[in-house]
Biopython code that builds the backbone (N, CA, C, O; Angstrom):
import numpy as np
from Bio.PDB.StructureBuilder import StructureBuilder

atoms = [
    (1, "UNK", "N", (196.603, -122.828, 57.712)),
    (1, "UNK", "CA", (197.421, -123.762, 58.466)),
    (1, "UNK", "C", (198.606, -122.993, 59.056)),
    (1, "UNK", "O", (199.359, -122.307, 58.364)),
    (2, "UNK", "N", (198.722, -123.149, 60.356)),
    (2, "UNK", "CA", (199.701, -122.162, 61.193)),
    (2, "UNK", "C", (200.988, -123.906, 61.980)),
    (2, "UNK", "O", (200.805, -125.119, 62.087)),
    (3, "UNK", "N", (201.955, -123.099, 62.254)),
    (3, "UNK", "CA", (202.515, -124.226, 63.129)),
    (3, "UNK", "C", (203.086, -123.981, 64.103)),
    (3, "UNK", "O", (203.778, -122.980, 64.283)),
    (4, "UNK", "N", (202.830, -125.081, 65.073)),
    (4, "UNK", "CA", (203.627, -124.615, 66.890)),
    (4, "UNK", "C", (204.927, -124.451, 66.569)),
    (4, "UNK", "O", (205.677, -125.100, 65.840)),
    (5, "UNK", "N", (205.121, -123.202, 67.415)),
    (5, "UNK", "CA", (206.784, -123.161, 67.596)),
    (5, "UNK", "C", (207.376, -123.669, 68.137)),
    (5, "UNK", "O", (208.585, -123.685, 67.903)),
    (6, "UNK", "N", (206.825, -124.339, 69.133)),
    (6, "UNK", "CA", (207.243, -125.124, 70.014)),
    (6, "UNK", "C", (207.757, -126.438, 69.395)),
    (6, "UNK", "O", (208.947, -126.752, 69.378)),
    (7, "UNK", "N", (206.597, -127.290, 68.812)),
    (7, "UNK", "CA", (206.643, -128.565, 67.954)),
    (7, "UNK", "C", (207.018, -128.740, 66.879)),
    (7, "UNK", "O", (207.911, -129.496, 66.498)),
    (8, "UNK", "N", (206.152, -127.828, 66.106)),
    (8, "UNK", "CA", (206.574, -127.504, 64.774)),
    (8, "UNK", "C", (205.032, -128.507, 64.131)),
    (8, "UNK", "O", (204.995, -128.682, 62.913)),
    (9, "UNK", "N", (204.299, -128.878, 64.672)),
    (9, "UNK", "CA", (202.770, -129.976, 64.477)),
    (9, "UNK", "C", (202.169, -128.700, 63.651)),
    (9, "UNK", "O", (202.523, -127.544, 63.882)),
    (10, "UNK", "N", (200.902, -129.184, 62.336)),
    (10, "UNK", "CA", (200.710, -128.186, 62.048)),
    (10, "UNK", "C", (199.164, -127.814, 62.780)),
    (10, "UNK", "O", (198.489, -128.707, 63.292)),
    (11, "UNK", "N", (198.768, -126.537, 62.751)),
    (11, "UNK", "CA", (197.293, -126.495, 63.400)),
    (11, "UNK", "C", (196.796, -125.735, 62.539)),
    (11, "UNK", "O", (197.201, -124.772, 61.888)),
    (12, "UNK", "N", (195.381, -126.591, 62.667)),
    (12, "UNK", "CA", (194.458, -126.088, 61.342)),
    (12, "UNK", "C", (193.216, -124.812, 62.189)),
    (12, "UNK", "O", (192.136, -125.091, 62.709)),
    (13, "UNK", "N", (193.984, -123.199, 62.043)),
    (13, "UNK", "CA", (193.132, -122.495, 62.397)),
    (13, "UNK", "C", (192.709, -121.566, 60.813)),
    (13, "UNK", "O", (193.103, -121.471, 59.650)),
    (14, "UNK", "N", (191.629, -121.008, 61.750)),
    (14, "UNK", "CA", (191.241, -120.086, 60.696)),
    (14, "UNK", "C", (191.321, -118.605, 60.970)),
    (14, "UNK", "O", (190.839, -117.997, 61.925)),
    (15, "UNK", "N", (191.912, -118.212, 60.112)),
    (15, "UNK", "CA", (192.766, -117.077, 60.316)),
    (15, "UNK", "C", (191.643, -115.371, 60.917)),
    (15, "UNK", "O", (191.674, -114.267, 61.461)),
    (16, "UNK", "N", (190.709, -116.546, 60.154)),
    (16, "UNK", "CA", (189.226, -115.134, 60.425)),
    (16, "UNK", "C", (188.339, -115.367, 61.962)),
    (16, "UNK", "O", (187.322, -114.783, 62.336)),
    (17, "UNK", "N", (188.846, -116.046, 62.406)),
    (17, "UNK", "CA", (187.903, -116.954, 63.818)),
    (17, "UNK", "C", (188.901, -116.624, 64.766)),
    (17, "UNK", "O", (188.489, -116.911, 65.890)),
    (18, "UNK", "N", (190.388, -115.994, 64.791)),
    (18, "UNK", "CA", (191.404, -116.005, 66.180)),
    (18, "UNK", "C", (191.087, -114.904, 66.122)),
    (18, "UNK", "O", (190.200, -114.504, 65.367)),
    (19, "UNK", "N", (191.963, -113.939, 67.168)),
    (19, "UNK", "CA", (191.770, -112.747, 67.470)),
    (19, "UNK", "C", (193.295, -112.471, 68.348)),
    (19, "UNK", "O", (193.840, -113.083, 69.266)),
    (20, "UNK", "N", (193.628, -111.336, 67.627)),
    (20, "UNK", "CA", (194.945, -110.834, 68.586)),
    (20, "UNK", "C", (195.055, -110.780, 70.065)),
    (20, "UNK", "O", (194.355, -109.990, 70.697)),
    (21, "UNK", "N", (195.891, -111.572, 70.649)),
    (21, "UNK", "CA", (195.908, -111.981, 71.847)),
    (21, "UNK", "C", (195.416, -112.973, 72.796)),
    (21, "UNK", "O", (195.582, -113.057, 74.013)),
    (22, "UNK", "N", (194.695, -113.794, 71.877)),
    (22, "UNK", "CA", (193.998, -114.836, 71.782)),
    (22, "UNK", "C", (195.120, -116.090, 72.516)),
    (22, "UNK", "O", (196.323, -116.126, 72.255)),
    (23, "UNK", "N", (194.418, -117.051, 73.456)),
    (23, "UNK", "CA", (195.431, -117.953, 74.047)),
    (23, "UNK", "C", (195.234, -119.289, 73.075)),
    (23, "UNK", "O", (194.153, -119.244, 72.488)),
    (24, "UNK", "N", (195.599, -119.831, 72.935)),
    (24, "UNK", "CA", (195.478, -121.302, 72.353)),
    (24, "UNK", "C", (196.048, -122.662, 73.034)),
    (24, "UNK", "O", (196.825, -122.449, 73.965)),
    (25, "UNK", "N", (195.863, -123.653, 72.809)),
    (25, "UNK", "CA", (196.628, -124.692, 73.773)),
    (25, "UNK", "C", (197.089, -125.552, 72.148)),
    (25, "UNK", "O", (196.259, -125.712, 71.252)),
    (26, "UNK", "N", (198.455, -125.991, 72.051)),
    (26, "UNK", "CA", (199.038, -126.913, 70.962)),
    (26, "UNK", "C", (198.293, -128.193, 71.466)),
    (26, "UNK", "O", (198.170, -128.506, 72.650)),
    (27, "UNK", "N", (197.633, -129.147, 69.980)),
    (27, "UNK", "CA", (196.986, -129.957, 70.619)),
    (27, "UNK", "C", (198.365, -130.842, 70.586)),
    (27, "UNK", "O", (198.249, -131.699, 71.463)),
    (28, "UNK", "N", (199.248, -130.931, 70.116)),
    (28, "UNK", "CA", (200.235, -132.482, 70.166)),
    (28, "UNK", "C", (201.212, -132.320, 71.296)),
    (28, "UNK", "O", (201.664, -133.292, 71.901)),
    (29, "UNK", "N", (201.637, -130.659, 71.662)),
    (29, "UNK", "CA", (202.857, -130.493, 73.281)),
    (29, "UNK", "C", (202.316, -129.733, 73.944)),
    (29, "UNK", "O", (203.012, -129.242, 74.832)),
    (30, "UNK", "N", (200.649, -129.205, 73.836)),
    (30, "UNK", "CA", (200.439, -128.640, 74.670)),
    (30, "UNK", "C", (201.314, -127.458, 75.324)),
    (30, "UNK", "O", (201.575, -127.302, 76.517)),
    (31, "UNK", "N", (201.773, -126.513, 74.010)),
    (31, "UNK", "CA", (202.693, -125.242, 74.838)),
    (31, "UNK", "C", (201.250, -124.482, 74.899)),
    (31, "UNK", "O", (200.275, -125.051, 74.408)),
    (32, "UNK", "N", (201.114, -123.217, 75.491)),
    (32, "UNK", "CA", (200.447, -122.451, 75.871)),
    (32, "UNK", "C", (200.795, -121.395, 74.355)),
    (32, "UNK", "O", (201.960, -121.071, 74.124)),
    (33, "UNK", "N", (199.997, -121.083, 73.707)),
    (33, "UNK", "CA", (200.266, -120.167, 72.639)),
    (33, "UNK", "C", (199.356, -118.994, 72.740)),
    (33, "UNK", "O", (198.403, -118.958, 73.519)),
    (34, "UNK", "N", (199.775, -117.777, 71.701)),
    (34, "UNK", "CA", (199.507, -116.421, 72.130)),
    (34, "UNK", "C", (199.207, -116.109, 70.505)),
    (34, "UNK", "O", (200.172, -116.381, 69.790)),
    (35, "UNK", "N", (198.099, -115.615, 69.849)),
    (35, "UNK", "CA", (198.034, -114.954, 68.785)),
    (35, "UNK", "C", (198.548, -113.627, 68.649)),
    (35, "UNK", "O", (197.922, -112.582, 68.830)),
    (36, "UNK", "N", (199.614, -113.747, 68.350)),
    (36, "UNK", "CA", (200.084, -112.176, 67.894)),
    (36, "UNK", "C", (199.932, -111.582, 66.999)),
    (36, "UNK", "O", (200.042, -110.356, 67.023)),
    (37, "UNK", "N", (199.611, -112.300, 65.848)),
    (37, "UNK", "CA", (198.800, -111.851, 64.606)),
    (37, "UNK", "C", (198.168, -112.812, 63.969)),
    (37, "UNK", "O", (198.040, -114.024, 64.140)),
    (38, "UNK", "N", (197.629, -111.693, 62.855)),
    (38, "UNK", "CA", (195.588, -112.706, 62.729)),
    (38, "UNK", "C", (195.890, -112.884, 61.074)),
    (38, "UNK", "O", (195.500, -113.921, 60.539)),
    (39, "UNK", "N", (196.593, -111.854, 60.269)),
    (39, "UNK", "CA", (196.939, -111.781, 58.669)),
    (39, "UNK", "C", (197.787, -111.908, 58.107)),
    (39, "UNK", "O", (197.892, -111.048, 57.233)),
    (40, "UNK", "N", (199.102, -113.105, 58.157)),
    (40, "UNK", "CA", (198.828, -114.508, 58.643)),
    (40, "UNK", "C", (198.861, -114.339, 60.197)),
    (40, "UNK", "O", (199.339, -113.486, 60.945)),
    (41, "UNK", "N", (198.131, -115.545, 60.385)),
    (41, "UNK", "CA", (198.270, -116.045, 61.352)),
    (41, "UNK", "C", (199.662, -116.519, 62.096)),
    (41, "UNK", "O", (200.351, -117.479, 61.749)),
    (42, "UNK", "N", (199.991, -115.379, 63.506)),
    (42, "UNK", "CA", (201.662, -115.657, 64.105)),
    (42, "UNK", "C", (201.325, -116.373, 65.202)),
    (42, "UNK", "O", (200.222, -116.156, 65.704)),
    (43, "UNK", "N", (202.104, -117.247, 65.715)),
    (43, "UNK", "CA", (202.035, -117.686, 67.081)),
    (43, "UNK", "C", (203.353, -117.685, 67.724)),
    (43, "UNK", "O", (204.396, -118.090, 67.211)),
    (44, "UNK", "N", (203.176, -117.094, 69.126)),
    (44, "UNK", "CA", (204.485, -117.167, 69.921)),
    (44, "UNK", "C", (204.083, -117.657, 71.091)),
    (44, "UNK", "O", (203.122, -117.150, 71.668)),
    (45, "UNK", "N", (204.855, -118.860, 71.679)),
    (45, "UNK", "CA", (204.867, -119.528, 72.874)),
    (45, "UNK", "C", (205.225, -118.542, 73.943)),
    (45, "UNK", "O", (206.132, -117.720, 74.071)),
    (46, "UNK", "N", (203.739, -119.076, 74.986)),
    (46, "UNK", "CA", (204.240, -118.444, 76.184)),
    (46, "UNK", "C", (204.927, -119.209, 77.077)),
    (46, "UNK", "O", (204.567, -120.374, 77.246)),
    (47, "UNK", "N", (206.272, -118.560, 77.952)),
    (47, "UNK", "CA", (206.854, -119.863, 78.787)),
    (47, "UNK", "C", (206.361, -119.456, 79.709)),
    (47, "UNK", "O", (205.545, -118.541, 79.820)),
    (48, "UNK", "N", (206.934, -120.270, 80.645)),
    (48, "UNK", "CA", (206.542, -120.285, 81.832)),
    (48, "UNK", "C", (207.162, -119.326, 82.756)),
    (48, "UNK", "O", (206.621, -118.784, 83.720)),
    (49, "UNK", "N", (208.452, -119.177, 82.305)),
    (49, "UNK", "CA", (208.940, -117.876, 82.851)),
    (49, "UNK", "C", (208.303, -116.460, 82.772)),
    (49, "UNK", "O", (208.245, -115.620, 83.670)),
    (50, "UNK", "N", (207.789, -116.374, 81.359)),
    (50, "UNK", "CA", (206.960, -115.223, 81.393)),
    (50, "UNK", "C", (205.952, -115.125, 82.230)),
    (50, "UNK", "O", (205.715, -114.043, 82.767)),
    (51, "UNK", "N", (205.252, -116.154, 82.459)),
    (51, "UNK", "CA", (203.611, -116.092, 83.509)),
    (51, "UNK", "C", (204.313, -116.161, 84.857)),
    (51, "UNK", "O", (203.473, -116.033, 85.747)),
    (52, "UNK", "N", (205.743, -116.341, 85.414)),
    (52, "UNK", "CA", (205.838, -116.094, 87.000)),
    (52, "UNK", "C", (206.218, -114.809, 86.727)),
    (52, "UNK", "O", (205.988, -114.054, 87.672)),
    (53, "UNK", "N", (206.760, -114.247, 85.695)),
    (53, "UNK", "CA", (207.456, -112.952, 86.233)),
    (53, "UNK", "C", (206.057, -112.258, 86.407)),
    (53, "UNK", "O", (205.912, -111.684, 87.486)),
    (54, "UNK", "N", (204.627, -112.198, 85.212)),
    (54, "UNK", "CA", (203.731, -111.535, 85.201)),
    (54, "UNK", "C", (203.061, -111.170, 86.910)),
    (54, "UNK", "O", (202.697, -110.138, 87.474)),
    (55, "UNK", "N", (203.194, -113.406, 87.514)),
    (55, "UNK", "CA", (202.588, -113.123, 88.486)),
    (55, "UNK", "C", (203.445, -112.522, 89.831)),
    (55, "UNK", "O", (202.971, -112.191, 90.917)),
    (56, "UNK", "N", (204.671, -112.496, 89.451)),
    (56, "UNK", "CA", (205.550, -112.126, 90.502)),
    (56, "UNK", "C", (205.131, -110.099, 90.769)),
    (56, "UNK", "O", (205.084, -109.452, 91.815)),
    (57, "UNK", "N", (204.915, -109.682, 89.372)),
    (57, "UNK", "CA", (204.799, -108.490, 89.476)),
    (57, "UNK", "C", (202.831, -107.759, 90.253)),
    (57, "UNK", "O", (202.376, -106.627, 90.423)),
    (58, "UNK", "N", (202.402, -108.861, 90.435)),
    (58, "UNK", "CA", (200.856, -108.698, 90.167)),
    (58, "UNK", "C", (201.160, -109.034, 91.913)),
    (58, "UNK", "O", (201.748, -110.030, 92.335)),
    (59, "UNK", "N", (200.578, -107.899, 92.755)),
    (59, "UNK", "CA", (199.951, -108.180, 94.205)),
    (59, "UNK", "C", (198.682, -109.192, 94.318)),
    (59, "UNK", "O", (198.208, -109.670, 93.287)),
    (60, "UNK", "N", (198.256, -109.442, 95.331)),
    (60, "UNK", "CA", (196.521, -110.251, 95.281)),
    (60, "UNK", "C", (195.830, -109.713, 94.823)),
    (60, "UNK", "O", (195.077, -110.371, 94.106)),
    (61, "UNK", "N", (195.579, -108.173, 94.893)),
    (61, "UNK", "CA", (194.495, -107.705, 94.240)),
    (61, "UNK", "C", (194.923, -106.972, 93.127)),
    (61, "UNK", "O", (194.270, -105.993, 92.769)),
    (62, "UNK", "N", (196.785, -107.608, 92.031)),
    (62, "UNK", "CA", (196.335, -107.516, 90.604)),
    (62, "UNK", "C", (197.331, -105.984, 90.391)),
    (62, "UNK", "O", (197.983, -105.579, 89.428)),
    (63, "UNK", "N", (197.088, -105.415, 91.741)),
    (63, "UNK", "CA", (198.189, -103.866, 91.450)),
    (63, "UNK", "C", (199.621, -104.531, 91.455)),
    (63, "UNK", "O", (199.916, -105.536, 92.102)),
    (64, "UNK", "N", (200.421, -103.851, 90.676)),
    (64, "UNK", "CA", (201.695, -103.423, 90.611)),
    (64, "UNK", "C", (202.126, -103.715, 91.476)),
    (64, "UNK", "O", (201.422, -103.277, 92.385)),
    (65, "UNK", "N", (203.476, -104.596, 92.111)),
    (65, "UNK", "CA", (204.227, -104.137, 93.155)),
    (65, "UNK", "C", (205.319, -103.691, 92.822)),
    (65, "UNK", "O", (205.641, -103.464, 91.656)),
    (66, "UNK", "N", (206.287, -103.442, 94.182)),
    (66, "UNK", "CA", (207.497, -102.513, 93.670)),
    (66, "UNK", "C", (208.600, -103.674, 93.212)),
    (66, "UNK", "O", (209.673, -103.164, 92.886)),
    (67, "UNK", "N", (208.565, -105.105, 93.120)),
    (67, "UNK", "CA", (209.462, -106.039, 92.896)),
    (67, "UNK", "C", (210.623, -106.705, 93.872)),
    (67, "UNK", "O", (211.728, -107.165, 93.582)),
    (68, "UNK", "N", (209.969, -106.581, 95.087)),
    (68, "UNK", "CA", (210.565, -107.061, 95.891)),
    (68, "UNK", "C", (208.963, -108.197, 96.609)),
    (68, "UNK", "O", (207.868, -107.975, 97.127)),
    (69, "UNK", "N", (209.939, -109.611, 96.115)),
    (69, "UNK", "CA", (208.984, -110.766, 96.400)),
    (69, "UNK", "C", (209.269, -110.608, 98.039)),
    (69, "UNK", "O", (210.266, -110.166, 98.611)),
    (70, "UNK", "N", (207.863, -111.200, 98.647)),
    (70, "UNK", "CA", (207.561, -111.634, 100.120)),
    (70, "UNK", "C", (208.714, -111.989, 100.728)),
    (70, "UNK", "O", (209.129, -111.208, 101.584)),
    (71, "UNK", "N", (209.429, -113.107, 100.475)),
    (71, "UNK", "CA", (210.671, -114.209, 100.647)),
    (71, "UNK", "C", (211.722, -112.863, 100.758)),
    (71, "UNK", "O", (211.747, -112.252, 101.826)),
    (72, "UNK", "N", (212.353, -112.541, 99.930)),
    (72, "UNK", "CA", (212.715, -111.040, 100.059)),
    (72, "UNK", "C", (212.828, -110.168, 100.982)),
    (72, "UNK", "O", (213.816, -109.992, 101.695)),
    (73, "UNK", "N", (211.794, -109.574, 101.005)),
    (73, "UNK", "CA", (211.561, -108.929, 102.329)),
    (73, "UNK", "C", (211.909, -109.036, 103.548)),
    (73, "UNK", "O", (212.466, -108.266, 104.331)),
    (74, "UNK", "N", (211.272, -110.735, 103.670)),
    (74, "UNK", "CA", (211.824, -111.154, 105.201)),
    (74, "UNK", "C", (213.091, -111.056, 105.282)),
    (74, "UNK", "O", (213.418, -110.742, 106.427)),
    (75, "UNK", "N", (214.224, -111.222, 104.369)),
    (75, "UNK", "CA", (215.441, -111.414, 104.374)),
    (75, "UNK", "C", (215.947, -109.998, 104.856)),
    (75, "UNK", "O", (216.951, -109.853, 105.553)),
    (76, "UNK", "N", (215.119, -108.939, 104.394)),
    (76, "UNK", "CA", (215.462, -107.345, 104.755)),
    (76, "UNK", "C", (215.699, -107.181, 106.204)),
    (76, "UNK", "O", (216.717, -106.738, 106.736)),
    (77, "UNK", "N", (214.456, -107.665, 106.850)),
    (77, "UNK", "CA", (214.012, -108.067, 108.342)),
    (77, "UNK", "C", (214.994, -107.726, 109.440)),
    (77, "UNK", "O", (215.089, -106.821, 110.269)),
    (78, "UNK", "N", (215.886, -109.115, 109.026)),
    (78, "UNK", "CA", (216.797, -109.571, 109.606)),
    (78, "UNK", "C", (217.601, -109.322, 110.146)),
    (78, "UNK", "O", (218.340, -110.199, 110.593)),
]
sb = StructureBuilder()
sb.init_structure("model")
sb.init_model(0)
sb.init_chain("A")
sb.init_seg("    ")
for serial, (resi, resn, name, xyz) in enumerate(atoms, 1):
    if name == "N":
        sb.init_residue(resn, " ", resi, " ")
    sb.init_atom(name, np.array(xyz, "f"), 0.0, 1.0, " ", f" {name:<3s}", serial, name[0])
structure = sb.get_structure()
């Protein structure tokens, strides 16, 4: 038995069935969760801030950019 960090609800996993890095969904707030460890079982909420910065850093095809968003740029333009 592990519990959201988010909620604090408990969730009945099994510690031998997750896998490090593993996504999960909280069934009672629905945060987005992340297995960070399997012996016990850790969970850390992903926010939402983390998944724009990921996608802010990720071009269309996934490479690296240098961190200057589109919006940005144009402003360089000018």
């Amino acid at each position: 038995m592990v519990r959201c960090p988010e909620c604090a609800v408990e969730i009945d996993l099994d510690e031998d069935e997750v896998e490090e890095g593993e996504i999960l969904n909280c069934p009672e707030c629905e945060a987005e969760l992340e297995v960070v460890q399997t012996h016990p079982v850790h969970l850390n909420v992903i926010s939402e801030d983390e998944e724009e910065e990921e996608a802010e850093k990720e071009g269309d095809d996934g490479d690296m950019r240098d961190g200057v968003l589109e919006d940005e740029e144009e402003d360089f333009e000018e």
